[in-house]
C-alpha positions in Angstrom: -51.6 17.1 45.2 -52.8 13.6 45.9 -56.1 14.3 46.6 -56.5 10.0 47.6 -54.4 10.6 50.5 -55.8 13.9 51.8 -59.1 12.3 51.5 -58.4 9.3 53.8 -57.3 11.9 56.0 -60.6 13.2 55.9 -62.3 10.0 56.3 -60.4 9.8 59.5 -62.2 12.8 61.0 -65.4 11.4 59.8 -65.2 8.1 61.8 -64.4 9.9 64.8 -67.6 11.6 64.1 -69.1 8.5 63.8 -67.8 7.2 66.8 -69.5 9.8 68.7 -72.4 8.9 67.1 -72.4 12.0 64.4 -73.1 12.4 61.3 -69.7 11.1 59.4 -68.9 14.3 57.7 -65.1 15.1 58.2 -62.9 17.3 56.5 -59.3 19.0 56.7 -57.8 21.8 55.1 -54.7 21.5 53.6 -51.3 24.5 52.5 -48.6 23.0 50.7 -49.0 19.6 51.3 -49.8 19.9 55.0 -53.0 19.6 57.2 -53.3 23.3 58.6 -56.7 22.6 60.5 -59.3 19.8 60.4 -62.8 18.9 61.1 -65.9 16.6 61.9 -69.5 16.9 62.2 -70.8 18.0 65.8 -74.5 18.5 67.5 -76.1 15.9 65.0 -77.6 13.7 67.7 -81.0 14.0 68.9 -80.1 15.6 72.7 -77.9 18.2 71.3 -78.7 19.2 67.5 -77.9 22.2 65.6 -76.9 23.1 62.0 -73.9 25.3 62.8 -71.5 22.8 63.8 -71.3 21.2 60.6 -66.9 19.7 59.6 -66.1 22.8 57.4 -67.8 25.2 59.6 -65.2 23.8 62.5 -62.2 23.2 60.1 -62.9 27.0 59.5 -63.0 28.1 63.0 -59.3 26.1 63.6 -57.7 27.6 60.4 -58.4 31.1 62.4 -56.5 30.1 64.9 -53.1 28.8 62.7 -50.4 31.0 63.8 -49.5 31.6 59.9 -51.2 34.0 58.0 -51.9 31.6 54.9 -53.3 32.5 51.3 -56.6 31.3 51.3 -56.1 30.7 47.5 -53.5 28.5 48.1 -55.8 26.2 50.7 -57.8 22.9 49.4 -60.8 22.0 51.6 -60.9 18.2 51.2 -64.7 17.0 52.7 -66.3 13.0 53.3 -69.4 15.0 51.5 -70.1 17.8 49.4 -70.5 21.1 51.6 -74.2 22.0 52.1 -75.1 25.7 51.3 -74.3 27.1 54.2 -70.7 25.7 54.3 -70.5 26.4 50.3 -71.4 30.1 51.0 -68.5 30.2 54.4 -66.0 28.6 52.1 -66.4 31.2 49.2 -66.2 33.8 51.4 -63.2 32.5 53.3 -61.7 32.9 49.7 -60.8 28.7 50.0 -59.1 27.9 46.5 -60.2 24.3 46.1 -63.0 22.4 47.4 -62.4 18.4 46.7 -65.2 16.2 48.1 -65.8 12.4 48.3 -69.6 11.7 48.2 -72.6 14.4 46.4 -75.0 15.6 48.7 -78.3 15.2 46.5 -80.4 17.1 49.0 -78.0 19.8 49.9 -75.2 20.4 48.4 -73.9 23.4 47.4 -71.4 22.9 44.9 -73.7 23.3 41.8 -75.5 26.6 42.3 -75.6 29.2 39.6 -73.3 31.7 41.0 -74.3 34.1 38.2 -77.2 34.6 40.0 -76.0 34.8 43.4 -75.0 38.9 44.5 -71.5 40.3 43.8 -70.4 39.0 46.9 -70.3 35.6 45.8 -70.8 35.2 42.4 -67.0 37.0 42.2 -65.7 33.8 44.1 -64.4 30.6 41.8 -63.7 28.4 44.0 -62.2 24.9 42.1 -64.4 21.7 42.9 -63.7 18.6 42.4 -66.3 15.3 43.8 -66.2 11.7 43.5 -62.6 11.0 45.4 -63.0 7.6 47.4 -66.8 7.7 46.8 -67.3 4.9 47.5 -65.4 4.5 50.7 -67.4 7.7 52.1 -70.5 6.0 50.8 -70.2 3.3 53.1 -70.0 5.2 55.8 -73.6 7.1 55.3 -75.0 4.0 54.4 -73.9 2.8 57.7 -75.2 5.5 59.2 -78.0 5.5 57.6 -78.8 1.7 58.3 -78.4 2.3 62.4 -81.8 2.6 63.9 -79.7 4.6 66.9 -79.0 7.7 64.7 -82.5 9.5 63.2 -80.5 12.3 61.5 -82.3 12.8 58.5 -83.3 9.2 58.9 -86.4 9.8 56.3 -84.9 12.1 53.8 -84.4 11.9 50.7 -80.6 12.1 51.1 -80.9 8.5 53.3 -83.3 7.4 50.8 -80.6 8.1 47.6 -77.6 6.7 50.5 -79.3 3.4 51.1 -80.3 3.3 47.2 -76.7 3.0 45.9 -74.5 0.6 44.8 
């Protein structure tokens, strides 16, 4: 798979979350080589926020409605960030094969917990990850996000602070 490509297909979903003034998390799933359902961050803005309507959770709710009934093995998650926990946790136990990912989430990702010590549940899931494709072009856009006085999500946290920190 060419994991550059389905990225900048992610990225695309993230600017249109950032042109609705969201947080620029976008993501797709892909099944032999096609986009099967797709995703961006919603409810991140002041008037309307929530932390259910995060890309994956979304991409998620679309692959449900695919009319195929497709392997969940055989479905790569590509994300502008690392999922958080929560999305980590959904993914697993969607049974999602691959999880690629362009930028770490140092306060929140999910990626890195011990799943020895998680319960059966998930510690039988193994998942493949794989971060750092176009880093640095999802990078730019936290650290645009980050810089807009108009968007306060997580504006003093330490994942803005590590953001605006990078090179």
């Amino acid at each position: 798979m060419d994991h550059e490509y389905f990225m900048r297909l992610a990225l695309v979903e993230a600017d249109k979350a950032m042109a609705a003034n969201e947080f620029p998390v976008g993501c797709i799933l892909v099944y032999a080589g096609r986009v099967v359902a797709s995703g961006s961050r919603q409810a991140s803005r002041r008037d309307q926020r929530n932390e259910l309507d995060h890309a994956e959770m979304q991409a998620l709710r679309r692959l449900v409605e695919h009319p195929d009934d497709l392997p969940p093995q055989h479905l790569t998650l590509y994300s502008t960030m690392e999922p958080c926990l929560m999305c980590f946790a959904a993914l697993m136990l969607a049974g999602i094969g691959t999880i690629v990912y362009a930028y770490e989430d140092a306060m929140g990702g999910g990626t890195n917990c011990d799943l020895e010590r998680l319960p059966p549940l998930y510690r039988r899931q193994r998942p493949r990850v794989l971060g750092g494709v176009l880093r640095r072009e999802s990078l730019a856009r936290f650290k645009a996000f980050f810089s807009d006085p108009q968007n306060d999500y997580w504006r003093d946290s330490l994942l803005a602070e590590y953001t605006l920190a990078q090179e």
